[in-house]
Backbone as CSV, one residue per row, in Angstrom:
resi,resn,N_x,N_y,N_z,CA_x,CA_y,CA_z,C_x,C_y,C_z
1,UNK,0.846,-1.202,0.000,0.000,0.000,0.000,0.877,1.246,0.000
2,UNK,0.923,2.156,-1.171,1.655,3.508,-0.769,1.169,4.062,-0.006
3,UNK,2.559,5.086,0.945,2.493,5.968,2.174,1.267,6.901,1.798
4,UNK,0.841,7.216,2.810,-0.074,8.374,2.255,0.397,9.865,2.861
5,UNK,0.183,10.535,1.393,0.837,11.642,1.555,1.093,12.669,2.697
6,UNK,1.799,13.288,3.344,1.652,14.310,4.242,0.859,15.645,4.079
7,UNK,0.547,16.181,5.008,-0.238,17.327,4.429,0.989,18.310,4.580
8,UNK,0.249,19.433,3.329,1.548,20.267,3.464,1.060,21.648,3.656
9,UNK,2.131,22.434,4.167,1.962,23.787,4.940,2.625,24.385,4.121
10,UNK,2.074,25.761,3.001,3.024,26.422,2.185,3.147,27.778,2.715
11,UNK,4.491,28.662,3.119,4.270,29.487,3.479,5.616,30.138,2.772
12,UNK,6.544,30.734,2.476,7.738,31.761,2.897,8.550,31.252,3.794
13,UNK,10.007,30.983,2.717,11.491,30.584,3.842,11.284,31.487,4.886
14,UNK,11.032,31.998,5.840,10.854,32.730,7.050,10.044,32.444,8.042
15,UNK,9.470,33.052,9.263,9.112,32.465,10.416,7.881,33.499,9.806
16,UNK,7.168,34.344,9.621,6.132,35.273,9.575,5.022,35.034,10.333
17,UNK,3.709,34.224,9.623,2.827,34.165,9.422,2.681,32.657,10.238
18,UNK,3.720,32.056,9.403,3.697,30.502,9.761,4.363,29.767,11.318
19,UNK,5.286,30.424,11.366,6.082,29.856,12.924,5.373,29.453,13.898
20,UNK,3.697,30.195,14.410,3.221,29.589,15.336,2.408,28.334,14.841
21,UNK,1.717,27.978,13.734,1.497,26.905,13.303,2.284,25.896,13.141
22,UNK,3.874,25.897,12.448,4.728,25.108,12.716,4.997,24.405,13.766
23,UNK,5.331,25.708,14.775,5.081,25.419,16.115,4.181,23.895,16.741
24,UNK,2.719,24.340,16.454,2.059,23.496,17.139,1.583,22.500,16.414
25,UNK,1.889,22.687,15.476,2.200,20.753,14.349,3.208,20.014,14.895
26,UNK,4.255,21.030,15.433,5.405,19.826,15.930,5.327,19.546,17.045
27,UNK,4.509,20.217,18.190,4.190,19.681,19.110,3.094,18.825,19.485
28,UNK,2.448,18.749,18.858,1.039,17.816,18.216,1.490,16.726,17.940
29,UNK,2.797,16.732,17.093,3.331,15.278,16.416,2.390,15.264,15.303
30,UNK,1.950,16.594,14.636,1.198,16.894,13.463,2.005,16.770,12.335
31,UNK,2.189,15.134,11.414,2.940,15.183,10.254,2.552,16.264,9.086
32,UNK,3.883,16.655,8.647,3.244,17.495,7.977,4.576,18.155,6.928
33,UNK,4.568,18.513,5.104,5.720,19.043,4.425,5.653,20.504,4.859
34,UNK,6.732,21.145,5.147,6.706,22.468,5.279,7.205,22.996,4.412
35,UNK,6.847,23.045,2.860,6.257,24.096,1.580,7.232,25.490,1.338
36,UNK,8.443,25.302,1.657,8.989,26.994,1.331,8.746,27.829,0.126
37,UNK,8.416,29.092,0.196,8.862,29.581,-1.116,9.784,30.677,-0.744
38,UNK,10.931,31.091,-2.022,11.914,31.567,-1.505,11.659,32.720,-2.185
39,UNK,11.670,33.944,-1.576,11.460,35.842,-2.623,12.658,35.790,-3.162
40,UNK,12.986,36.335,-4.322,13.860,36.906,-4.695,14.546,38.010,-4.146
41,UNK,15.958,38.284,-4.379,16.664,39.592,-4.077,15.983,40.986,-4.550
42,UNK,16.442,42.185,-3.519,16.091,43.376,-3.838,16.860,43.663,-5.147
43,UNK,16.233,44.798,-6.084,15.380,45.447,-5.614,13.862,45.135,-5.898
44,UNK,13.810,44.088,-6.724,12.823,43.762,-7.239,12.012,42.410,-6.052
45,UNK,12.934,42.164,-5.562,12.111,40.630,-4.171,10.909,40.350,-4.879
46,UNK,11.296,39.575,-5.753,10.402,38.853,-7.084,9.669,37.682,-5.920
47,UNK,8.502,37.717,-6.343,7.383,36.350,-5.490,7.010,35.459,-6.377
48,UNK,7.785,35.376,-7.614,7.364,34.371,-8.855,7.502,33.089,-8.145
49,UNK,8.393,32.599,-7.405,8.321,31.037,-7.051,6.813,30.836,-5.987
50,UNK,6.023,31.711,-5.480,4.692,31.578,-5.426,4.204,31.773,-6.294
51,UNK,4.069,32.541,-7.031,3.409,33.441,-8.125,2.879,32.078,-9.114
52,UNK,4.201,31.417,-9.545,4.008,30.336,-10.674,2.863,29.266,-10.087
53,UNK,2.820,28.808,-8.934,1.867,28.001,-8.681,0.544,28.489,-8.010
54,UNK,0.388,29.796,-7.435,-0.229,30.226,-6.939,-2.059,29.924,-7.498
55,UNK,-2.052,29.392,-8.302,-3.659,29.602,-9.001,-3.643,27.799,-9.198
56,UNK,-2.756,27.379,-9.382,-2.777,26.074,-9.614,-2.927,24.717,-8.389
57,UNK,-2.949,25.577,-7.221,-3.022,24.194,-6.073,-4.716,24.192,-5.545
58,UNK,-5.806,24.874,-6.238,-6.842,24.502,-6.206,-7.428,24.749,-4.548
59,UNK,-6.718,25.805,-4.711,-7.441,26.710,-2.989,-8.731,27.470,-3.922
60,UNK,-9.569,27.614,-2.650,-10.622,29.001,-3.013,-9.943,30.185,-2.652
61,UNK,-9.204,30.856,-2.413,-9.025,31.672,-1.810,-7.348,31.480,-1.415
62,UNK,-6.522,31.849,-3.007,-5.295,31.409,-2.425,-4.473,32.596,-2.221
63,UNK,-3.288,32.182,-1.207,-2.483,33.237,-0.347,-1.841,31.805,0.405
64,UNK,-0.929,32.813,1.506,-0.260,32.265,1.932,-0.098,32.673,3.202
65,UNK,-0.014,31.930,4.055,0.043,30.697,4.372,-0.857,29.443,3.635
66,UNK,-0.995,28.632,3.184,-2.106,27.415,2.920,-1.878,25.772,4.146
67,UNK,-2.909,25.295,3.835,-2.904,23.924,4.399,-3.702,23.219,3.325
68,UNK,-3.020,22.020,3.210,-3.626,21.440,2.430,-2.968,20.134,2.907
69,UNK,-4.703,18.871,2.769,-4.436,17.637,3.229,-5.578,16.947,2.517
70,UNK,-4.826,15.898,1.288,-5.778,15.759,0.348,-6.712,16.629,-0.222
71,UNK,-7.762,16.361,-0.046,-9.042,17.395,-0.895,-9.382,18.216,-0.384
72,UNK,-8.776,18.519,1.511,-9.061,19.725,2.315,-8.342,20.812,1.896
73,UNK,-8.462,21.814,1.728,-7.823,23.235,1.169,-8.418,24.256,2.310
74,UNK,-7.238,24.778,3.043,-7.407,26.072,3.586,-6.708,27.027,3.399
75,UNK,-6.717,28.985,3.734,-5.422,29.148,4.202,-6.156,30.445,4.638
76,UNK,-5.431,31.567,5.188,-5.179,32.233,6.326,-4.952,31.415,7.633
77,UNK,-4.120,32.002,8.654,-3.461,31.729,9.437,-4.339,31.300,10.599
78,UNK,-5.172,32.100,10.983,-5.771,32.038,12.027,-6.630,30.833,11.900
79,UNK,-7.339,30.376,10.562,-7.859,29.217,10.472,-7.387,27.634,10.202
80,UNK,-6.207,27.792,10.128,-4.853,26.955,9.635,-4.976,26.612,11.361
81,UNK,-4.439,27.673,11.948,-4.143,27.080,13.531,-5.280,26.871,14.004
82,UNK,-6.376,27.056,14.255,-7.416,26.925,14.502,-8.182,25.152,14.474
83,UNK,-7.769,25.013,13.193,-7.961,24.121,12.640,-7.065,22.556,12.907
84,UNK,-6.179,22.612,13.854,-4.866,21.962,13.557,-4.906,21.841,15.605
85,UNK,-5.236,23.132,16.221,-5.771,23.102,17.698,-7.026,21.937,17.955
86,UNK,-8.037,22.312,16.873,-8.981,21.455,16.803,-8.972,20.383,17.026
87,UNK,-7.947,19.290,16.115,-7.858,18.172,16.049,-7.248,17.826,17.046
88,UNK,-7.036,18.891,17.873,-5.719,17.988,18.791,-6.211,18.141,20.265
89,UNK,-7.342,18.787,20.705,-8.069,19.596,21.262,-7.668,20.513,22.409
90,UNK,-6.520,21.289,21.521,-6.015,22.154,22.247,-6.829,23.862,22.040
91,UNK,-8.649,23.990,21.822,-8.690,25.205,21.440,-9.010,25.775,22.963
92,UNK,-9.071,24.976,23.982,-9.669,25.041,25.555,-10.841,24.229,25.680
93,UNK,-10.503,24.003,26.780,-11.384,22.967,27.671,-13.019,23.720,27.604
94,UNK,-13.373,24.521,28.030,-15.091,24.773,28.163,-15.105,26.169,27.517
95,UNK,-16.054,26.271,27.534,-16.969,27.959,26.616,-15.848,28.811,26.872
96,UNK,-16.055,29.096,27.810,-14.883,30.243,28.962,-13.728,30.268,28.396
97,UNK,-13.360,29.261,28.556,-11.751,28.966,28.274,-12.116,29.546,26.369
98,UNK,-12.619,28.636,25.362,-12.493,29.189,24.131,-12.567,30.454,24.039
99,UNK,-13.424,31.099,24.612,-14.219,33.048,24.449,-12.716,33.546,25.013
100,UNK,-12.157,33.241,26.095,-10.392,33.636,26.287,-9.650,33.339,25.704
101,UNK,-9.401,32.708,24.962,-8.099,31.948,23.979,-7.925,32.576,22.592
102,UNK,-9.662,32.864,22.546,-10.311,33.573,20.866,-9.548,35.218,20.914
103,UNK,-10.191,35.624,22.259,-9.818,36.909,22.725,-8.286,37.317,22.632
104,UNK,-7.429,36.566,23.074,-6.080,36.620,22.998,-5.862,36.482,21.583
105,UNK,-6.179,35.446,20.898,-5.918,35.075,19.402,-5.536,36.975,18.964
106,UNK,-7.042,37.387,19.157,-7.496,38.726,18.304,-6.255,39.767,18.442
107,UNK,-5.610,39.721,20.017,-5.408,40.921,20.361,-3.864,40.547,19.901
108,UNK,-3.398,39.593,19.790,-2.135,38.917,19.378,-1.772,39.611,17.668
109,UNK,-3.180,39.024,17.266,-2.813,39.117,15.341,-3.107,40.595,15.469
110,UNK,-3.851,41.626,16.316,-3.807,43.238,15.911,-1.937,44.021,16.319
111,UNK,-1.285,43.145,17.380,0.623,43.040,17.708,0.597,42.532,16.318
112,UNK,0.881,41.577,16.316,1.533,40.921,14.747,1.673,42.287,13.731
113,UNK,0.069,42.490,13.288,0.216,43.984,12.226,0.836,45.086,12.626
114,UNK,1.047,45.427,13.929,1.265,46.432,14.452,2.707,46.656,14.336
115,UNK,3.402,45.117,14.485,5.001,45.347,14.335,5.441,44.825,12.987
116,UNK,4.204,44.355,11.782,4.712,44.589,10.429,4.721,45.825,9.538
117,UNK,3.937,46.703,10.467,3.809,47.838,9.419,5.396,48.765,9.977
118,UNK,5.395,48.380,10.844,6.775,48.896,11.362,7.997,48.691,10.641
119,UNK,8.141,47.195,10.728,8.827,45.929,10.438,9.386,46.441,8.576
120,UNK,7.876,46.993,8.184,8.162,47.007,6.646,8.506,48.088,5.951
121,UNK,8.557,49.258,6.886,8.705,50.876,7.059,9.733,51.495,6.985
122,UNK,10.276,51.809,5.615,11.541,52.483,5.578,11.862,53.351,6.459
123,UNK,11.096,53.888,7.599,11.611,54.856,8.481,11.388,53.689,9.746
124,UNK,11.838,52.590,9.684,11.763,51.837,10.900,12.661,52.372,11.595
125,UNK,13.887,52.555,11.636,14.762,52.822,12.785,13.791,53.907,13.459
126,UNK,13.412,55.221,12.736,12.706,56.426,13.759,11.309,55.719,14.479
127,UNK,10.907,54.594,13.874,9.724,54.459,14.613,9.967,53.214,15.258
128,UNK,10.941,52.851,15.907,11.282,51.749,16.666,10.906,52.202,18.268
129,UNK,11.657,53.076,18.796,11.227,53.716,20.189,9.956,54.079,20.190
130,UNK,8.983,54.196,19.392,7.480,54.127,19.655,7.493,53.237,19.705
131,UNK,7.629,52.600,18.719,6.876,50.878,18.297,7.116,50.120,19.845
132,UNK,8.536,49.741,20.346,8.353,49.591,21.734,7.872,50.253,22.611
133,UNK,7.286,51.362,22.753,6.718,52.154,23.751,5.469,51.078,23.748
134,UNK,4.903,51.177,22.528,3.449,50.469,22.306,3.769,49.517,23.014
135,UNK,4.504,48.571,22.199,4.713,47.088,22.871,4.787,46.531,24.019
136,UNK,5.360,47.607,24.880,5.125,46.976,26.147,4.295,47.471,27.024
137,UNK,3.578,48.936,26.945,2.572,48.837,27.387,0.754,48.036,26.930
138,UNK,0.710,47.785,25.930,-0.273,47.320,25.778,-0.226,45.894,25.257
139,UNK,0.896,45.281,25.427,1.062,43.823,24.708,1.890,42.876,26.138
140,UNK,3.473,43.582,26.306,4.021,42.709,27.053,4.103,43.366,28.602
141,UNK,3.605,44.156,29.295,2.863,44.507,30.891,1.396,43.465,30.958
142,UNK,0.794,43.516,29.990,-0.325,42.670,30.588,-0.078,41.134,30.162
143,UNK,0.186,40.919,29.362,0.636,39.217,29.204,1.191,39.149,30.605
144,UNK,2.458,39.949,30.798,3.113,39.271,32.047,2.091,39.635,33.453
145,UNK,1.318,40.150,33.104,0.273,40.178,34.283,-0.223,38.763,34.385
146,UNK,-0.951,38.795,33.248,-1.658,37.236,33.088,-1.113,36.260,33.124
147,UNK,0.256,36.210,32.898,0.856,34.675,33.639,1.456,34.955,34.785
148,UNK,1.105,36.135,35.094,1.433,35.670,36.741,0.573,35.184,37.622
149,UNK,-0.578,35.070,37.024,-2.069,34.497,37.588,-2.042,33.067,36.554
150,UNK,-1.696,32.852,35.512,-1.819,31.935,35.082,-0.678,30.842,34.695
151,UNK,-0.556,29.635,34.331,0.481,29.032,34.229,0.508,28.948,32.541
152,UNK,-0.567,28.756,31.944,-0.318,29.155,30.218,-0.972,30.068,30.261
153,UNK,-1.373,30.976,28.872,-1.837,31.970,28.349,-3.560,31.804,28.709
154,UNK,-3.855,30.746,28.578,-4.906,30.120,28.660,-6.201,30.226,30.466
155,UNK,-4.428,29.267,30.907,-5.534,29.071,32.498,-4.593,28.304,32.689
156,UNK,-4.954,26.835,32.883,-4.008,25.647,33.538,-3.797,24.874,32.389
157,UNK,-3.872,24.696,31.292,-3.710,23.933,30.407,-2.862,24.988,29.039
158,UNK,-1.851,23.997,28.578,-1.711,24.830,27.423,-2.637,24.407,26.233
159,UNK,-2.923,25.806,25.163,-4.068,25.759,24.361,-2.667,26.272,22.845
160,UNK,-3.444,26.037,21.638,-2.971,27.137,20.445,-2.298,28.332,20.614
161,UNK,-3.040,29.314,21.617,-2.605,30.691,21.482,-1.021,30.763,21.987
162,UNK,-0.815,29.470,23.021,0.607,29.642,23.322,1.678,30.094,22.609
163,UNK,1.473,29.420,21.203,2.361,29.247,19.880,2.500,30.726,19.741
164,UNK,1.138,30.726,19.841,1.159,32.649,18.634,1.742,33.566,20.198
165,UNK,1.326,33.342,21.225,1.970,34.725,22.167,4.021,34.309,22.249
166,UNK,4.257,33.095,21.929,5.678,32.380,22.095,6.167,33.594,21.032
167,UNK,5.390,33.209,19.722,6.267,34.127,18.535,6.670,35.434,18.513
168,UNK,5.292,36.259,19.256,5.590,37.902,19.525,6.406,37.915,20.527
169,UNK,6.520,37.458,21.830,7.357,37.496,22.435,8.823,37.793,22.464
170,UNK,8.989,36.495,21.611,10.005,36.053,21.039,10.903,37.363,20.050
171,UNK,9.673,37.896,19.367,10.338,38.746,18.301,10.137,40.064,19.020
172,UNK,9.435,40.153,20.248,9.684,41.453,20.734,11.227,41.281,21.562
173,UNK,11.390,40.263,22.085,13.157,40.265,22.729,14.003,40.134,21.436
174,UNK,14.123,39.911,20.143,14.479,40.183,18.910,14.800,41.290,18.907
175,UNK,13.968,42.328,18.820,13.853,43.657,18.348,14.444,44.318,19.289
176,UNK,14.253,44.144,20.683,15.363,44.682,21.750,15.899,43.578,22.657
177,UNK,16.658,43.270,22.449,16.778,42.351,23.585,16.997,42.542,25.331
178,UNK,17.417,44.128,25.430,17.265,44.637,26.918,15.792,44.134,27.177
179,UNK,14.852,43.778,26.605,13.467,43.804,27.375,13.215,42.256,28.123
180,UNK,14.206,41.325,27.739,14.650,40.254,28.618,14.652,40.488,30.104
181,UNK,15.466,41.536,30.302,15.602,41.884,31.975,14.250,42.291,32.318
182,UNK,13.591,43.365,31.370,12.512,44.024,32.329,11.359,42.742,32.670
183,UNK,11.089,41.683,31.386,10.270,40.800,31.885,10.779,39.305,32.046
184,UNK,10.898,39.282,33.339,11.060,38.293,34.113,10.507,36.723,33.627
185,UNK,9.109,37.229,33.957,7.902,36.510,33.892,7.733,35.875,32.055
186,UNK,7.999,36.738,31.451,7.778,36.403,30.136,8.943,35.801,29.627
187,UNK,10.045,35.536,30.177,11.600,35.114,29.826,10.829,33.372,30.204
188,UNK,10.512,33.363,31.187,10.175,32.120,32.130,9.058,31.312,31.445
189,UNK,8.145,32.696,30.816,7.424,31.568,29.771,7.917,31.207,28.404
190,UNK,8.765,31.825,27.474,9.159,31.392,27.001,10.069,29.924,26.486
191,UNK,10.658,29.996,28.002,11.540,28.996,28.188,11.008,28.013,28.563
192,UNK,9.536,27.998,29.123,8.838,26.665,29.026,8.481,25.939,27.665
193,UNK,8.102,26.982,27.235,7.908,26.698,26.000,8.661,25.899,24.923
194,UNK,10.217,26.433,24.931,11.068,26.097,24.221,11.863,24.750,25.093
195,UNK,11.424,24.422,26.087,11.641,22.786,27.079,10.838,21.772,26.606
196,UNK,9.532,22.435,26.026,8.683,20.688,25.442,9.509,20.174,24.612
197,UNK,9.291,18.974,24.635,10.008,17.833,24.059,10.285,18.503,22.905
198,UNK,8.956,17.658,22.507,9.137,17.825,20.406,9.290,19.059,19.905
199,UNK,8.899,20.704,21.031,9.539,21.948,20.554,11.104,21.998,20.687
200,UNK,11.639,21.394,21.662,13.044,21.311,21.782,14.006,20.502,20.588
201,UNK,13.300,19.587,20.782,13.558,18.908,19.668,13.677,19.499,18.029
202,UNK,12.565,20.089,17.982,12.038,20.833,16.531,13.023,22.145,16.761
203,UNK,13.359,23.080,17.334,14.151,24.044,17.706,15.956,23.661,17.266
204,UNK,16.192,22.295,17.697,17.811,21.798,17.931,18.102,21.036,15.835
205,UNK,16.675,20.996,15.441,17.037,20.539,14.347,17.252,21.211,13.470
206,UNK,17.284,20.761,11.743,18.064,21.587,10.585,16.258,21.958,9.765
207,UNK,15.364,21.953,10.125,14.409,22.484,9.695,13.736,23.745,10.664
208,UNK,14.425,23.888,11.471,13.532,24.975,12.601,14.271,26.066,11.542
209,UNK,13.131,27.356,11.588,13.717,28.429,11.090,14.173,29.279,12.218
210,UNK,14.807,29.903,12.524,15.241,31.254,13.532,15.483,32.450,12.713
211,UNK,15.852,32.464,11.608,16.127,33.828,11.005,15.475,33.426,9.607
212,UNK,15.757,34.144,8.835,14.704,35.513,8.754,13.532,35.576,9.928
213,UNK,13.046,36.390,10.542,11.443,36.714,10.885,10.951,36.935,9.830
214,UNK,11.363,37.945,8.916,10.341,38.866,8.272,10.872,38.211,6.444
215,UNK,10.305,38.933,5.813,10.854,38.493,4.023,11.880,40.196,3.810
216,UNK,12.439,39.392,2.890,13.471,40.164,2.217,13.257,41.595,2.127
217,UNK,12.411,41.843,2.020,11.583,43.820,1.938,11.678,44.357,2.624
218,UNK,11.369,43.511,4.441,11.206,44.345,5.073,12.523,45.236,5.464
219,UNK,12.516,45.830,6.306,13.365,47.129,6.885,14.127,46.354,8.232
220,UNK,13.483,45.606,8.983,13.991,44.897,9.923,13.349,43.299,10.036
221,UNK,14.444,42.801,10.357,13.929,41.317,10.509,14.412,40.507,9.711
222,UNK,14.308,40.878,7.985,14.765,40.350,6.616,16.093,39.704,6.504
223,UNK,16.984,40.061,7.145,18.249,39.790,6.962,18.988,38.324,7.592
224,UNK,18.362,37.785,8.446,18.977,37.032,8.650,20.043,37.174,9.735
225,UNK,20.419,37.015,11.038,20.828,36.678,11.773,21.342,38.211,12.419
226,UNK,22.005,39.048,11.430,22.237,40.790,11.967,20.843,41.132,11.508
227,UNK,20.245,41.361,12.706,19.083,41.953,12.202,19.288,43.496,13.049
């Protein structure tokens, strides 16, 4: 009997969009191809190696990130993870718990945009000392509130959103790394994070991405390891 195929995750050589889904496929033990496409160099950061297949993998609605597993076709992000929590039944335990997890989801992906428009902003260096002003008052002061009452993002159980608050985190100590010292609490969750097995595991191997964050365009992040 042939293997049956893996499902595959197409996103951008980079962590963007995709890293917290990666994320929680590999901690799931969610088989799965992870789909690169690579931009071209400036000045042009050509998207033809999406571009060429882009109409041809028989999404409704194609972009990128996608999932695709056999005849299932999805993509945006939020329904990709969503979808992938589902099966594994990490979206929370009762009503409560989902209506909180959803809530975080929201306020997570409005950070995400908040530090790509930055991220992609030829005047990023001048708008970096805002951009962290924002960031830690309205993103990383109250997270670290909430796990100091909580042990995941969630409550007592870890859920999906872990993945996605791991990534901003993550790329907010990126972007400065002095903000390590100021949060304690958020250093501590991280590092739980990056102790699960199969994330440790997935982290120590030759498929984890760490650099790029961002694609080739942007202003920060793009480069690869001097960011």
């Amino acid at each position: 009997m042939a293997e049956q195929a893996k499902p595959k995750l197409g996103y951008w050589k980079i962590r963007g969009f995709a890293q917290p889904i990666r994320l929680l496929m590999k901690y799931t033990n969610t088989p799965f191809e992870d789909v690169l496409y690579v931009q071209g160099d400036g000045p042009e950061f050509s998207r033809q190696s999406w571009l060429d297949v882009k109409f041809n993998l028989g999404l409704d609605f194609p972009d990128l990130p996608y999932y695709i597993d056999g005849d299932f076709k999805i993509t945006e992000s939020s329904a990709i993870i969503r979808y992938i929590a589902d099966k594994n039944n990490l979206l929370g335990k009762d009503p409560e718990t989902r209506a909180w997890v959803k809530m975080l989801e929201n306020v997570i992906v409005t950070w995400r945009g908040r530090n790509a428009r930055a991220a992609y902003n030829p005047n990023f260096e001048e708008m970096k000392a805002e951009l962290l002003e924002e960031v830690e008052t309205k993103y990383l002061q109250k997270f670290a509130s909430i796990l100091d009452k909580k042990q995941w993002a969630g409550g007592d159980e870890l859920t999906y959103v872990d993945f996605l608050l791991y990534e901003y985190v993550d790329v907010a100590f990126a972007m400065e790394p002095s903000l390590r010292e100021k949060y304690p609490k958020l250093v501590e969750y991280t590092n739980k994070i990056e102790a699960l097995p199969t994330i440790k595991s997935y982290m120590e191997s030759a498929e984890f991405i760490k650099y790029p964050i961002n694609s080739k365009a942007a202003f920060w992040g793009g480069k690869g390891v001097s960011l």
